[in-house]
Structures are given as C-alpha cells and as structure tokens.
ROMARKOL-682553 format. One record per residue: residue in one letter; x, y, z of N, C-alpha, C, O in turn. Coordinates in Angstrom, 3 decimals. Example, Ala and Ser with C-alpha at 12.3 -4.5 7.8 and 13.67 -1.06 7.14 Angstrom:
BEGIN
[atom 'a', [13.190, -5.690, 7.800], [12.300, -4.500, 7.800], [13.200, -3.300, 7.800], [14.236, -3.319, 8.465]];
[atom 's', [12.850, -2.250, 7.080], [13.670, -1.060, 7.140], [12.900, 0.030, 7.870], [13.409, 1.138, 8.039]];
END
This chain:
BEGIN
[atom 'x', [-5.814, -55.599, 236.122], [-6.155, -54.501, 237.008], [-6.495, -53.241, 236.219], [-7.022, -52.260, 236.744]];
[atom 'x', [-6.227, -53.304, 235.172], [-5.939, -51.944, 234.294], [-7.463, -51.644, 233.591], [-7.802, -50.483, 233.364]];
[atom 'x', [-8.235, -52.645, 233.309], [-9.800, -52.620, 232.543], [-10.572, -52.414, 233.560], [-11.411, -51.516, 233.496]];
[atom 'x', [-10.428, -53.299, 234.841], [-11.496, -53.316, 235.892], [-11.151, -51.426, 236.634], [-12.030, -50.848, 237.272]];
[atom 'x', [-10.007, -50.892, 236.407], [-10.156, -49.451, 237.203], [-10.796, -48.468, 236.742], [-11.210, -47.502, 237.381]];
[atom 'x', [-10.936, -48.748, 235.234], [-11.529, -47.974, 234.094], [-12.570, -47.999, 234.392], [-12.995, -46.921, 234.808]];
[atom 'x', [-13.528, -49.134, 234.365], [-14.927, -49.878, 234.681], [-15.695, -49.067, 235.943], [-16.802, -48.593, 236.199]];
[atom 'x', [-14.381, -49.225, 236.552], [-15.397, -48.277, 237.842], [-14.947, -46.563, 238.309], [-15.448, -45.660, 238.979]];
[atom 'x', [-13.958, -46.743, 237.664], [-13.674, -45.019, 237.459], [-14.688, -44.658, 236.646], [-14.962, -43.479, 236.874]];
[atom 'x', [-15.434, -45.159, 235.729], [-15.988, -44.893, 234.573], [-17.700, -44.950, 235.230], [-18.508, -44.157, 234.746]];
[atom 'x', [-18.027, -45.646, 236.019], [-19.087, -46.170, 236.748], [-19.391, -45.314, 237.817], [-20.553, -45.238, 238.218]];
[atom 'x', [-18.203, -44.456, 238.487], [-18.048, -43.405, 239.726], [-18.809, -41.945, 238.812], [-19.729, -41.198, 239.144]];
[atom 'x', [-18.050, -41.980, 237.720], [-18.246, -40.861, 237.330], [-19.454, -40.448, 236.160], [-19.727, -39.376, 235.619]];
[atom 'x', [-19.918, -41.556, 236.068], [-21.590, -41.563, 235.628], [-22.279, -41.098, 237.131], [-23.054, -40.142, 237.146]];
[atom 'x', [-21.973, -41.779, 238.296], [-22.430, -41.352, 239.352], [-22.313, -40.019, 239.578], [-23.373, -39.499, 239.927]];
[atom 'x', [-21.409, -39.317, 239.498], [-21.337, -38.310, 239.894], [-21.560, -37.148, 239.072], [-21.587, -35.986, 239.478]];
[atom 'x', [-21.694, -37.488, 238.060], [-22.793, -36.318, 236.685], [-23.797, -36.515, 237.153], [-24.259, -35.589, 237.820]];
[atom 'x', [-24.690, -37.917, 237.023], [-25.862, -37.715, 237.499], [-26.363, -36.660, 238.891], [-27.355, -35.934, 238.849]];
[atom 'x', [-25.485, -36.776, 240.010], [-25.878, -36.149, 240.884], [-25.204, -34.795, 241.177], [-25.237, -34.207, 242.257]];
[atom 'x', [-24.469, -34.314, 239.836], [-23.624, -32.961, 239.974], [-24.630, -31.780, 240.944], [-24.206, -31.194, 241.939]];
[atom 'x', [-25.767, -31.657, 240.471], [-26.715, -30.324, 241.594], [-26.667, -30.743, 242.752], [-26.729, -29.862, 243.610]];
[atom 'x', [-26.571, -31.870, 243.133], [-26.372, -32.336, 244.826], [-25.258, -31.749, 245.748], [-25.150, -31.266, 246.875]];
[atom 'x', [-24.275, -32.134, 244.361], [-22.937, -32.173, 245.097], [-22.645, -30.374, 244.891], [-22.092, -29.955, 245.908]];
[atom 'x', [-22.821, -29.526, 244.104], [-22.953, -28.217, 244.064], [-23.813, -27.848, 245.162], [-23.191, -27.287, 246.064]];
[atom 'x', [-24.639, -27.942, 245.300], [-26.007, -27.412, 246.657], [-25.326, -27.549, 248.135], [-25.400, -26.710, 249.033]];
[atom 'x', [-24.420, -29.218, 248.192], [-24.326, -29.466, 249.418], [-22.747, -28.940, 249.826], [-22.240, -29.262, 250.901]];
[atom 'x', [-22.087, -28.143, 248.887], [-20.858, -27.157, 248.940], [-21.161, -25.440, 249.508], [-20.500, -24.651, 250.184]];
[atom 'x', [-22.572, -25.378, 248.802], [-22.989, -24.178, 248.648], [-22.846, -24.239, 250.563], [-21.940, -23.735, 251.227]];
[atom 'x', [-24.097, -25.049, 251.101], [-24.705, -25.067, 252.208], [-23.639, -25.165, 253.301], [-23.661, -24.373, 254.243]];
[atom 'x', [-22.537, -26.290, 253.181], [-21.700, -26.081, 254.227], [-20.727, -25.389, 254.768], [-19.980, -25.626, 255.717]];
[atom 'x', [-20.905, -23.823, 253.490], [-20.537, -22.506, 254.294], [-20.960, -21.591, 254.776], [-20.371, -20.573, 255.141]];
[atom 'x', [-22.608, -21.998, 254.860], [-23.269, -21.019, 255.721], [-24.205, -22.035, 256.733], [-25.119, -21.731, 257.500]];
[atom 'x', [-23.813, -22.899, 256.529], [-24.748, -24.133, 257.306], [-24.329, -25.232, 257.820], [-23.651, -26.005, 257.143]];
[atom 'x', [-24.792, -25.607, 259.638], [-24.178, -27.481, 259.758], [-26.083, -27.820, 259.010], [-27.195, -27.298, 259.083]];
[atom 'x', [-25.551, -28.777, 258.476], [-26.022, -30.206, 258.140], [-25.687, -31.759, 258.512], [-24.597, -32.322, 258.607]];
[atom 'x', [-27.303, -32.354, 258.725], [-26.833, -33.729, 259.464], [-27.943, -34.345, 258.425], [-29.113, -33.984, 258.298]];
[atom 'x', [-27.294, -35.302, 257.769], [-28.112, -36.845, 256.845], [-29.205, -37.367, 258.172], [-29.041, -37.813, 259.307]];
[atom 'x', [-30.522, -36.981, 257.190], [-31.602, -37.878, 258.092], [-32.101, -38.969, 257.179], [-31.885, -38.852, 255.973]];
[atom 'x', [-32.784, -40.077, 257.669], [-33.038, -41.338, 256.675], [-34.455, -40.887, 257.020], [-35.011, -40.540, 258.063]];
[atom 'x', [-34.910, -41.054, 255.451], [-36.598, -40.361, 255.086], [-37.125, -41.533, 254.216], [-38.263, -41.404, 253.764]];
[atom 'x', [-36.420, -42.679, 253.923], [-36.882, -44.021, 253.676], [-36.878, -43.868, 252.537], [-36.290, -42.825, 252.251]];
[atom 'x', [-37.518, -44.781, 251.076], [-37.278, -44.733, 249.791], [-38.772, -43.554, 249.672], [-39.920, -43.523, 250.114]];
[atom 'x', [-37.802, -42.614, 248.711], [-38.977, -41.904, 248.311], [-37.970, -41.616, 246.394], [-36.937, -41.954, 245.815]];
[atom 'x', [-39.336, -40.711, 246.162], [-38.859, -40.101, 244.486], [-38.223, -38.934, 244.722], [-38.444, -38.532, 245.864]];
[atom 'x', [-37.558, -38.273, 244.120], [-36.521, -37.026, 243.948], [-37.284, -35.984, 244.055], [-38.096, -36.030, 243.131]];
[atom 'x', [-37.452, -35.034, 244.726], [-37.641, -33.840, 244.178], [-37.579, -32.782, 243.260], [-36.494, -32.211, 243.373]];
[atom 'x', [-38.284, -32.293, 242.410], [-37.863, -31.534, 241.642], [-37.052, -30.158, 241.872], [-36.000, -29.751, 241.379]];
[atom 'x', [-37.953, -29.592, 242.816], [-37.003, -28.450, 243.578], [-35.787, -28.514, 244.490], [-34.911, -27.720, 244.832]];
[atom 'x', [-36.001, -29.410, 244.669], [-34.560, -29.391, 246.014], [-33.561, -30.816, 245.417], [-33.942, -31.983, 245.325]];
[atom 'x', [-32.423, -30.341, 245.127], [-31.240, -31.804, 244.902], [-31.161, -32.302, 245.808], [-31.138, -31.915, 246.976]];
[atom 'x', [-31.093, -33.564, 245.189], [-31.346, -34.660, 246.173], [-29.955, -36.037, 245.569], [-29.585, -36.409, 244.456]];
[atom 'x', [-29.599, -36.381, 246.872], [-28.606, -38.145, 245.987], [-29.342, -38.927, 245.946], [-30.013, -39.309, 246.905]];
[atom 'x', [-29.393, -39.375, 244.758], [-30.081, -40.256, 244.500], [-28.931, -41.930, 243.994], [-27.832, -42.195, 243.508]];
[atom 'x', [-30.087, -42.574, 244.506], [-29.340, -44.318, 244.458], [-30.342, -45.232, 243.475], [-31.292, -45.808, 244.006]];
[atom 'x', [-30.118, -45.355, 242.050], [-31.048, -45.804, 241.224], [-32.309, -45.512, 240.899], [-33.152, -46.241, 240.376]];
[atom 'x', [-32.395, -44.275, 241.281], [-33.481, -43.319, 241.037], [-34.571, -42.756, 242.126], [-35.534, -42.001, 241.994]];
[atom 'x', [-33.953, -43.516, 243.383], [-34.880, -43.012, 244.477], [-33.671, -42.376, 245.509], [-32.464, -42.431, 245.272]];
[atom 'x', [-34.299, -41.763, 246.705], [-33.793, -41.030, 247.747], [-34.134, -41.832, 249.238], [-35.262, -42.030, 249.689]];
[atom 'x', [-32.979, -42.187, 249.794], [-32.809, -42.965, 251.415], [-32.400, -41.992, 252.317], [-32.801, -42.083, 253.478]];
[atom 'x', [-31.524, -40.887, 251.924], [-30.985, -39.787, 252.979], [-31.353, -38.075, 252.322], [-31.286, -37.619, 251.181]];
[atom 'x', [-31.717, -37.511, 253.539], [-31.650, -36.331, 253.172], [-30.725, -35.218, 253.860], [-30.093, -35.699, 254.801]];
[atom 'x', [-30.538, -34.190, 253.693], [-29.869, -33.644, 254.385], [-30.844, -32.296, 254.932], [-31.729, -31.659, 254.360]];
[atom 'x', [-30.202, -32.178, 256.401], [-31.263, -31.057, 257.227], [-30.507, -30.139, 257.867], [-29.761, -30.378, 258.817]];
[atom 'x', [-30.725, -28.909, 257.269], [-29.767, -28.014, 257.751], [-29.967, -26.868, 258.467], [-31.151, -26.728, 258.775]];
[atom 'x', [-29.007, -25.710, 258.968], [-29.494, -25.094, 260.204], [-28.608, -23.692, 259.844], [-28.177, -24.266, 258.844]];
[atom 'x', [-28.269, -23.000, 259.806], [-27.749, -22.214, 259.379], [-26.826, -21.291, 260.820], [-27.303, -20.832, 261.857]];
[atom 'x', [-25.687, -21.292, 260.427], [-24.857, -20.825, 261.441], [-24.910, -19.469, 262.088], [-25.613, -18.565, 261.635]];
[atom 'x', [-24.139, -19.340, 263.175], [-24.515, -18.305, 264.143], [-23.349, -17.262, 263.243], [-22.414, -17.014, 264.004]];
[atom 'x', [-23.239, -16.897, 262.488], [-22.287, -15.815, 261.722], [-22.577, -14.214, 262.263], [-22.425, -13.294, 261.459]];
[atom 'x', [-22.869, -14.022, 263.230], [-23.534, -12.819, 263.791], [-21.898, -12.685, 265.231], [-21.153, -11.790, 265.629]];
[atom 'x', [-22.075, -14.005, 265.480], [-20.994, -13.992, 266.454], [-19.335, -13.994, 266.092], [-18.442, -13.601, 266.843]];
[atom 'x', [-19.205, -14.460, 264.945], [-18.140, -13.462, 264.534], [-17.734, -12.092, 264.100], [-16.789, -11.414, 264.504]];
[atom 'x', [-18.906, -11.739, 262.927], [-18.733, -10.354, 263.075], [-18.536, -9.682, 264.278], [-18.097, -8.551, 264.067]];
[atom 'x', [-18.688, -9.935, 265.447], [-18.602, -9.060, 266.431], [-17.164, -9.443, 266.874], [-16.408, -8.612, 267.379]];
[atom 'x', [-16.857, -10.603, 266.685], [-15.582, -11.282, 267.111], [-14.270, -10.663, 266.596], [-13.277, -10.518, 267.310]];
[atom 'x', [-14.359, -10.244, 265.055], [-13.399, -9.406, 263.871], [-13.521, -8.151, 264.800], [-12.495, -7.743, 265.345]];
[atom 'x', [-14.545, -7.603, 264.983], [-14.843, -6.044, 264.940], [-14.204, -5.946, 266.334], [-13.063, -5.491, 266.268]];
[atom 'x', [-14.659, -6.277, 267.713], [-13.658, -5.925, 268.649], [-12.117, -6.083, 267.903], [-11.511, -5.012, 267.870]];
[atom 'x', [-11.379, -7.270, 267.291], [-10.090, -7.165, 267.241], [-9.415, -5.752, 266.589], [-8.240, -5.467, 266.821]];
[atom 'x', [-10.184, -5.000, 265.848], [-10.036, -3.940, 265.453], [-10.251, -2.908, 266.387], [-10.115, -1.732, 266.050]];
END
C-alpha cells in the first residue's frame, strides 16, 4: 500500500502544478462570482484564459456571472 500511495500522490500532484493558474483564477472568481462548468467539447487551451486541462485538451469550461455585491453594501450600511 505504501509505493502505490506515493505513485498517485505523486501523479495528483504533477496534476495539479500543471494546472496551478486554473486553480488560482477559479479561487480568485468565486469571491466575486457564481460560476457553472459548461461542456465546450475537446478543444486546445487557451492562452489567455486558464483553463483544466485533461492530457492537453479542454472538455469543461467555466461561465461566470458576477454577484449582486451592491445589495449588501446597502445591507451593512442600514445596520449602522
């Protein structure tokens, strides 16, 4: 059990260097934004926009909308 956890701990985390700007971008976004995964079929990566990628191509993207943050400020400001 002890080689095979390595193997894929080791295998996760090649994964997840490779796609470190993804996973930074899609932290950034879900505090000023909902986002919902749309399937955009096999395509190539973008250069401008991070993307996850699965052996070098892209199956999901993410589409986002940016929140109503207007309605809290007003929400704080009456409590004051």
């Amino acid at each position: 059990m002890g080689v095979e956890t390595l193997i894929i701990g080791f295998i996760f985390n090649l994964y997840t260097l490779d796609n470190i700007d993804f996973f930074h971008q899609r932290a950034n976004n879900n505090k000023t934004m909902t986002c919902v995964w749309e399937y955009v079929g096999k395509q190539k990566p973008a250069l401008h926009n991070p993307s996850l990628t699965l052996l070098g191509n892209v199956y999901y993207k993410q589409k986002c909308v940016r929140k109503d943050l207007d309605k809290w400020k007003n929400f704080f400001y009456y409590l004051w």
